[in-house]
N, C-alpha and C positions, 0 to 999 in steps of 0.2 A: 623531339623537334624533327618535324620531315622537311626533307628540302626539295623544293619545286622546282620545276622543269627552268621557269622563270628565276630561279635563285643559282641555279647550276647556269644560266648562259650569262648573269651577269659575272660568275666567278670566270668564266672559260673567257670574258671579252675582259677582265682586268688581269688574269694571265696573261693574254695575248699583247695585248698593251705592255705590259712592264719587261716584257721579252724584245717586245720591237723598242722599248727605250733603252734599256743595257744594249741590246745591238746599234741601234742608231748613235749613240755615246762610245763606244768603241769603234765605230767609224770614225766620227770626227775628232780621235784625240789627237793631241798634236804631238810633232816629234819634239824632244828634251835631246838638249846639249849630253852627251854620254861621258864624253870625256875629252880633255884638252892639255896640251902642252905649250907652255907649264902647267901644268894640274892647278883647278881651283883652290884658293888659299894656297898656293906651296910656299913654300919659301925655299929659295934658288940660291947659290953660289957664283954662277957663271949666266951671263944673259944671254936671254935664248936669240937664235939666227931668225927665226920665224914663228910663230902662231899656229897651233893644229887644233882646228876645231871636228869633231868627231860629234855628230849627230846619231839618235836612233834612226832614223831613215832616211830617206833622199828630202833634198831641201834645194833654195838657191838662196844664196848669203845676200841677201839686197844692202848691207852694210854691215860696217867693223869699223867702231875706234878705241883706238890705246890711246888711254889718258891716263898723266902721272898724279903723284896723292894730290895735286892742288885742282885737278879736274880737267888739266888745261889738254888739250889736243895734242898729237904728237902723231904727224900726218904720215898713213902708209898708203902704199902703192898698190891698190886694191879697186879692179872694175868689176862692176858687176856682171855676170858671169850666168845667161839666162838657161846654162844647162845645170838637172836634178842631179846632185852630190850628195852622198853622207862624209866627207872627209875633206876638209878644206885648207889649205895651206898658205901663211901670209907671212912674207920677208916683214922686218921690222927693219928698223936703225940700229945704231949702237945705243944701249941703253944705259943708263948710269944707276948706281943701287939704289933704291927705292920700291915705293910703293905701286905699282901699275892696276888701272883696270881694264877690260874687254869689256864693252859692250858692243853686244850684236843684233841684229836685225836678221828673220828668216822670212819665206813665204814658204807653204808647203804645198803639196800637193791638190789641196782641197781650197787654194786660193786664200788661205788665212795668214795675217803675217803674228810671231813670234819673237820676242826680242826678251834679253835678258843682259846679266853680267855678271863679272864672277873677277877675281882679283888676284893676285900673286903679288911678291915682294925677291927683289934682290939684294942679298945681304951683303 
C-alpha cells in the first residue's frame, strides 16, 4: 500500500488537531480541593477552631457552608475575598459531635466556577 502525499497531510492535520486538544484540555482544567482541615471524611476528637481549604492553584472562595448531618446551615463569618489564594482559612463556632459538611464554591482563573463537598465527623 503507498501512501500519498494526500494521505500523509490528512494524517499531519489529525496529529495536529489531537495535540492542540490535549493542549487546550490542559488549559482549561480546573483546580481540585488538595487538601483540607479536617481532612475529608476524618473523624476528629477535638473540634476544629477553623476550616483550611487548600486548593491546587490560585482560586477566590465565592462561598462556604458548614452544615450539620440534618443539612441545616450553621452560619460562618466568611466575605468574599476578590483576591487569587490556594490556602483559605475559616473561623467556625463551637461545634458539637457530629457529623459536618463543607460545601464550597470557587471561581478560577479562567472565569469558571467550581464547587464541591466533602465531610468530617466529631466523635
Amino acid at each position: 500500500m503507498k501512501s500519498s502525499p494526500n494521505n500523509m497531510t490528512k494524517l499531519r492535520n489529525a496529529l495536529f488537531t489531537a495535540v492542540m486538544l490535549i493542549t487546550a484540555t490542559n488549559a482549561m482544567a480546573h483546580v481540585d480541593l488538595s487538601s483540607s482541615t479536617p481532612a475529608m471524611n476524618a473523624s476528629i476528637t477535638t473540634a476544629p477552631k477553623s476550616l483550611v481549604l487548600n486548593f491546587s492553584g490560585e482560586v477566590m472562595l465565592m462561598n462556604i457552608k458548614l452544615l450539620d448531618a440534618q443539612r441545616t446551615n450553621i452560619p460562618l463569618n466568611y466575605k468574599v475575598n476578590h483576591d487569587l489564594k490556594k490556602i483559605f482559612t475559616v473561623p467556625v463556632p463551637a461545634l458539637k459531635k457530629g457529623k459536618y459538611f463543607v460545601v464550597w464554591t470557587t471561581m478560577g482563573k479562567d472565569g469558571h466556577n467550581m464547587n464541591n463537598e466533602y465531610s468530617f465527623t466529631i466523635k
